[in-house]
N, C-alpha and C positions, 0 to 999 in steps of 0.2 A: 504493500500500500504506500511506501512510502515512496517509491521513483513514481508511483503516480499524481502524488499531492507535487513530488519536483516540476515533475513537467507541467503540471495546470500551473504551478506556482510563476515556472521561466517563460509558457505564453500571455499567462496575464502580463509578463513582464512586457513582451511585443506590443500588448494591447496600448499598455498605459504610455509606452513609450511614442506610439504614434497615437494615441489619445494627444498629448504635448504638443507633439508638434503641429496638430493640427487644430489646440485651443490659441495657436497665434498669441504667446506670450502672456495665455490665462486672460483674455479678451474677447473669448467663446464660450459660454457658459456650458454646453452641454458637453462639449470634448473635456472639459476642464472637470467637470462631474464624471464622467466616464475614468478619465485618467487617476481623479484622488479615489476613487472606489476598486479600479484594477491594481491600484499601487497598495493600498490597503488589502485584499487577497491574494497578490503577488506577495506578500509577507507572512501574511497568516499561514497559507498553505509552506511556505517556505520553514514557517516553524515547528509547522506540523512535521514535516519531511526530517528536521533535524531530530526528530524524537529520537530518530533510529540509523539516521545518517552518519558519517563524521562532519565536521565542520568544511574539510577541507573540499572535500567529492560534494558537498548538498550547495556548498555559497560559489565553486567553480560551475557545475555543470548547470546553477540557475542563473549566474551570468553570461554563460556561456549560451546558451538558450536565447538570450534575449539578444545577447550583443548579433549571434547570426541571423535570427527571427528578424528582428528590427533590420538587416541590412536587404533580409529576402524583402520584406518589406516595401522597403525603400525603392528598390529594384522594380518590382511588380505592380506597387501601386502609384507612386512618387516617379518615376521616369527616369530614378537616380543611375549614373551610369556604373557599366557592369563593365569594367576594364579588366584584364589578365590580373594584374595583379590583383583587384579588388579581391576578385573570384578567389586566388590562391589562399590569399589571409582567411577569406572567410571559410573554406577547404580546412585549411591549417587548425585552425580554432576547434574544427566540427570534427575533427580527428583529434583533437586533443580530446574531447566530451568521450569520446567513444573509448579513448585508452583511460580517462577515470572512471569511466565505470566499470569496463572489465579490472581494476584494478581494484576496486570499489571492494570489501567485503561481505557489507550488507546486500 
C-alpha cells in the first residue's frame, strides 16, 4: 500500500505543480485552489507512504515523480520544447526512480 499512497502522493505533485503555473502568480483563483489542495494530498499521502518507507526511497522517488510528470507535462500540454538533451535528463532521473526502488527494501 504504500508505493501506492507514493505515486498518488508524486502525481498530485504534477497536478499542483501545473495547478501554479497556471494560477498566473496566485491571480486565478480556481488553479490556485486546485494547487493549495493537491499540494496538501501530495503531502499527506506522502506521509502516509513514509509509514513504511525509508526516508531516502519515499522523498526521492516523490520528487522524482513530479520533477519528470511536470516536464511530460510541460511537453504535452504547455508546447515546452523537447530537445535531446531535455529528453536525456528526464530519461536519466526516470532510471534513477526505477534503481531506488529495486533497491528499495520495503
Amino acid at each position: 500500500m504504500a508505493w501506492i499512497y507514493l505515486i498518488t502522493a508524486g502525481l498530485l505533485e504534477v497536478v499542483w505543480a501545473f495547478a501554479m503555473k497556471q494560477s498566473d502568480g496566485f491571480t486565478r483563483i480556481w488553479p490556485t485552489a486546485v494547487m493549495a489542495a493537491a499540494m496538501a494530498g501530495s503531502v499527506g499521502f506522502l506521509a502516509l507512504a513514509m509509514r513504511t518507507l525509508p526516508l531516502g526511497t519515499a522523498y526521492t522517488i516523490w520528487t522524482g515523480i513530479g520533477a519528470v510528470g511536470a516536464f511530460l507535462v510541460g511537453l504535452a500540454v504547455l508546447g515546452e520544447a523537447a530537445s535531446a538533451t531535455r529528453l536525456l535528463a528526464a530519461g536519466l532521473i526516470a532510471s534513477g526512480l526505477v534503481l531506488m526502488k529495486l533497491s528499495s527494501p520495503a
